[in-house]
N, C-alpha and C positions, 0 to 999 in steps of 0.2 A: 504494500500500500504506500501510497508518494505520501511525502510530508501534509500537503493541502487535503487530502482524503483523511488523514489521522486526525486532522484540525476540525474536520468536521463532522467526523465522529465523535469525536469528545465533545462538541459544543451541542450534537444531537443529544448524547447521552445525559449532560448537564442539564439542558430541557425537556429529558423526558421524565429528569429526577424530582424535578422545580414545580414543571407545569402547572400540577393539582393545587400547589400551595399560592402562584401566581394566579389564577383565574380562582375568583370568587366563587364566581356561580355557581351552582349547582348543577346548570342544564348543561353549562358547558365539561365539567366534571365527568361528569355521565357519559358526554360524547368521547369523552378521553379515555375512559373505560371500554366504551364501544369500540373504537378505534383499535385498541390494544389485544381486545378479545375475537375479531372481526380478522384480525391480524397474525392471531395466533393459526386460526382454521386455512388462510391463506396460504400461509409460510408452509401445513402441513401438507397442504393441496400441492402445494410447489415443489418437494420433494419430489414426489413423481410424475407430476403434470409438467414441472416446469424445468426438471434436470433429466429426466428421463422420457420425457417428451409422450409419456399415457394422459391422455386427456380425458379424465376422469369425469362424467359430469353426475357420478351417483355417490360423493363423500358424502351428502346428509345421511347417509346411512352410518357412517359412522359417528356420524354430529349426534344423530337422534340415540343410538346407541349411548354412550357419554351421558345424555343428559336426561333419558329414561331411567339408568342405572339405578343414578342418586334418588331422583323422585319414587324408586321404587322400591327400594333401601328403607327411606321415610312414612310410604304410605304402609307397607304391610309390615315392619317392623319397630318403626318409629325411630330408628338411627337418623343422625345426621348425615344429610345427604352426600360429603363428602367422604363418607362411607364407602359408595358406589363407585368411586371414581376409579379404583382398582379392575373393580366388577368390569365395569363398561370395557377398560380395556383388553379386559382376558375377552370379551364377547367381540368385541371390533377385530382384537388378531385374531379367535379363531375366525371369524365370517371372511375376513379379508384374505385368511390362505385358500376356505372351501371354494370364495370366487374366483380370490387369483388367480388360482391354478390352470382352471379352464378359461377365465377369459381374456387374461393376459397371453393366448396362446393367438387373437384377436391383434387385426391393428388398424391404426387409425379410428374411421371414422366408425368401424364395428362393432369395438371397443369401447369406444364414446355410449353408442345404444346398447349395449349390453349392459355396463352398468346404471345405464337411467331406466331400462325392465327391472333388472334386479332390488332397487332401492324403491322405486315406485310398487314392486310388488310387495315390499315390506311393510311401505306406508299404508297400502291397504286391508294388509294382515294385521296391523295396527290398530285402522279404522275401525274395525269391527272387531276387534277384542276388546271385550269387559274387563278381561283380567289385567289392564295396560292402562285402563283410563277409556280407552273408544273414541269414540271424535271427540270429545270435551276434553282430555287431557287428564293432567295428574298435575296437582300442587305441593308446595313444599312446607314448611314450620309456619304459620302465619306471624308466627313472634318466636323472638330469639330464645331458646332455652336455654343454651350453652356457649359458648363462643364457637365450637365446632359446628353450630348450625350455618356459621359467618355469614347470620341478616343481619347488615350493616344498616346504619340512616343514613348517612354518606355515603357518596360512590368513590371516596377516596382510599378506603380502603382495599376496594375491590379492584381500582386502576394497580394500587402496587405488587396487590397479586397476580394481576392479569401480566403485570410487567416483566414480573419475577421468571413469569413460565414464557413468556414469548424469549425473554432472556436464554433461558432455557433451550428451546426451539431454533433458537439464530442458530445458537452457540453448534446443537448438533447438525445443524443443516450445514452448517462450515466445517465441521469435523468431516462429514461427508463429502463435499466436494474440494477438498482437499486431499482426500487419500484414494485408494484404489476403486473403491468403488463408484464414487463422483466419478473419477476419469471412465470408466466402462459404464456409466450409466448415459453419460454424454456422447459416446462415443455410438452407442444404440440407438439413443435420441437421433443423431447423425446419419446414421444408416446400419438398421440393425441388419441386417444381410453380411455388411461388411464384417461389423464386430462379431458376427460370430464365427466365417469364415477365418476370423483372427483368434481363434478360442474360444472367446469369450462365452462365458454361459450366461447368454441374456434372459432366458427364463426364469433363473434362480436372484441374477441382481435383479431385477424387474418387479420380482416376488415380494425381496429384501424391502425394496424400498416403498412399494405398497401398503406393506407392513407397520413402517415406521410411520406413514406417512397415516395410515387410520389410526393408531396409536397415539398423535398428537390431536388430529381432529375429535377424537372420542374424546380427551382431554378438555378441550375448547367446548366441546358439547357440554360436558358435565360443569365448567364452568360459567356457563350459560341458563343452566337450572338453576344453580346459585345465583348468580343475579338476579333474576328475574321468578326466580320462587316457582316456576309455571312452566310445564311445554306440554303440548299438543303433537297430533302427525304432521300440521302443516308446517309449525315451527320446529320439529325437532327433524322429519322426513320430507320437507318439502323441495321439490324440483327448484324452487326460487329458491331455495338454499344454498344447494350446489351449483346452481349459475353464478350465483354473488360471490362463493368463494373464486370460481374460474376466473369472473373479469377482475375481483380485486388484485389476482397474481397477474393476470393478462396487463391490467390497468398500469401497473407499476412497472412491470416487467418481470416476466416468467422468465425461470433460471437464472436469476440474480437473486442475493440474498436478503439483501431489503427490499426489492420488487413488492412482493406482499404487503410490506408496513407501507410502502410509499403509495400505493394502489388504495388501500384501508384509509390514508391521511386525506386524500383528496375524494373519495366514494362516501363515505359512513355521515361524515360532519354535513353535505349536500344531501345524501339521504334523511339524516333525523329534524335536520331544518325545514326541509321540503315536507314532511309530513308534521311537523309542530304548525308548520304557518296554513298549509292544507286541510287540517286534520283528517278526517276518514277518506278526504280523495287522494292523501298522499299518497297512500298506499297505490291506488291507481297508477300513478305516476313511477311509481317505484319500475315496472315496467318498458314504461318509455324507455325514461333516463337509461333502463339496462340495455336496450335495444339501440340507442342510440348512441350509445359507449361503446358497442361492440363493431357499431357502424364503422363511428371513428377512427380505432384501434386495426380493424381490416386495412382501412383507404391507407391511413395517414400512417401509424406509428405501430406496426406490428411486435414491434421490440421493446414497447415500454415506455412510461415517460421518464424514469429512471435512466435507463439506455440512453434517452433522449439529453438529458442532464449531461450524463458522464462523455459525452461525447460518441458514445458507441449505435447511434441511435440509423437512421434508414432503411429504407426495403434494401432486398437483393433481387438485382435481377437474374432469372432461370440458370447463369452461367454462375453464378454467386459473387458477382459484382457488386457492390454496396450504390444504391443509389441517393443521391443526397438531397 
């Protein structure tokens, strides 16, 4: 990293330590929370969407997993919801190897629809189960019992937890594309034909990073319950789910390591304001804005605004020329 990149990481890092205590508000508070949590599910999506190039558009499956865990932890035994959080993930790895397996064998755009059947068939096995909540959902402690329930009145609290685990998140997404398996993951992204005629076992990294990568989403899911006390099929299994994680990495730039949080900084803070100042039609809008984000991102800036930032930014033409 150049001296001017260290500079501005640390000046990121000292605003993301500050922020909470600088902005008063509450609303804004909240969105900084969002931001962070919105961020974590990215950064997961981004492991293998965006260094391994599987364009996953069925992680609310593992979102919803996560954060049914805890609420279900809570309702039938009365534990504290972050009780679950363990749960969730044993349930995300194992579903994430049962699909893997066969549909990681999948590419492209095959891939893509087999994991939005599989997560959508979930949401419906959902819908219609009593023993799960049903369409109305599952709730969590209406009031704090213990500190382990972590219902905060602030969302300052829950920004530095949320922070603590995207911390977390970078830190192994860097450990990974740094070491052997980053480079064979990208290198498949590339053209898996090639890597494998070069050894490489692209079914088993591909598996690997699957793995990890619903491992953190499940995480982000159950920390999601915790906030917000409450999920449902559509918020814990919903197709709007995992399109929002797609363009937040897409947004920032997939396969870059802050691509996710930069994507999260500019999406989340437009979305919560557009639906505070909208109210029930924000939601409508939430739509648009995503269709026309992904408009933009096709035409103009395929590589990210991050890309874009760092200088690494324009299309390529067929021949792999970079066009400016």
């Amino acid at each position: 990293m150049t001296r001017r990149g260290t500079v501005v990481l640390v000046l990121a890092c000292v605003l993301a330590l500050v922020y909470p205590l600088v902005v008063g508000s509450p609303f804004w508070q909240r969105i900084g929370a969002l931001v962070l949590l919105y961020a974590i599910g990215a950064s997961a999506w981004n492991i293998v969407g965006g260094y391994a190039g599987q364009v996953s558009f069925g992680h609310a499956l593992f979102f919803g997993c996560g954060a049914y865990s805890g609420l279900l932890v809570f309702h039938y035994l009365q534990w504290p919801p972050v009780v679950g959080v363990p749960i969730g993930i044993a349930a995300s790895v194992l579903i994430a190897f049962v699909i893997g397996v066969p549909t990681l064998r999948l590419s492209g755009h095959y891939f893509s629809m087999a994991t939005i059947a599989v997560a959508e068939l979930v949401r419906l096995i959902v819908v219609n189960s009593d023993s799960v909540g049903g369409a109305g959902g599952l709730m969590g402690p209406a009031m704090p019992r213990s500190v382990l329930d972590l219902t905060f009145r602030s969302s300052v609290p829950y920004y530095y937890l949320f922070l603590a685990i995207l911390t977390l998140t970078l830190l192994v997404t860097w450990w990974i594309s740094r070491h052997r398996i980053g480079y064979y993951l990208r290198a498949i992204k590339d053209s898996e034909r090639a890597a494998r005629s070069l050894g490489v076992q692209a079914s088993g990294y591909k598996l690997s990073a699957f793995i990890v990568s619903a491992i953190f989403t499940s995480i982000a899911g159950s920390l999601y319950a915790i906030l917000f006390g409450f999920v449902d099929p559509d918020s814990g299994f919903g197709l709007l789910l995992s399109v929002k994680l797609v363009i937040l990495a897409a947004l920032g730039g997939a396969g870059l390591l802050f691509g996710p949080l930069v994507g999260a900084l500019i999406l989340i803070p437009l979305e919560e304001v557009s639906n505070s100042l909208l109210g029930g039609g924000g939601q409508g809008l939430t739509f648009v804005l995503y269709g026309f984000i992904i408009v933009l991102i096709a035409c103009f800036q395929p590589n990210g605004v991050l890309a874009l930032l760092t200088g690494r930014g324009g299309r390529k033409r067929p021949g792999g020329e970079h066009v400016s």
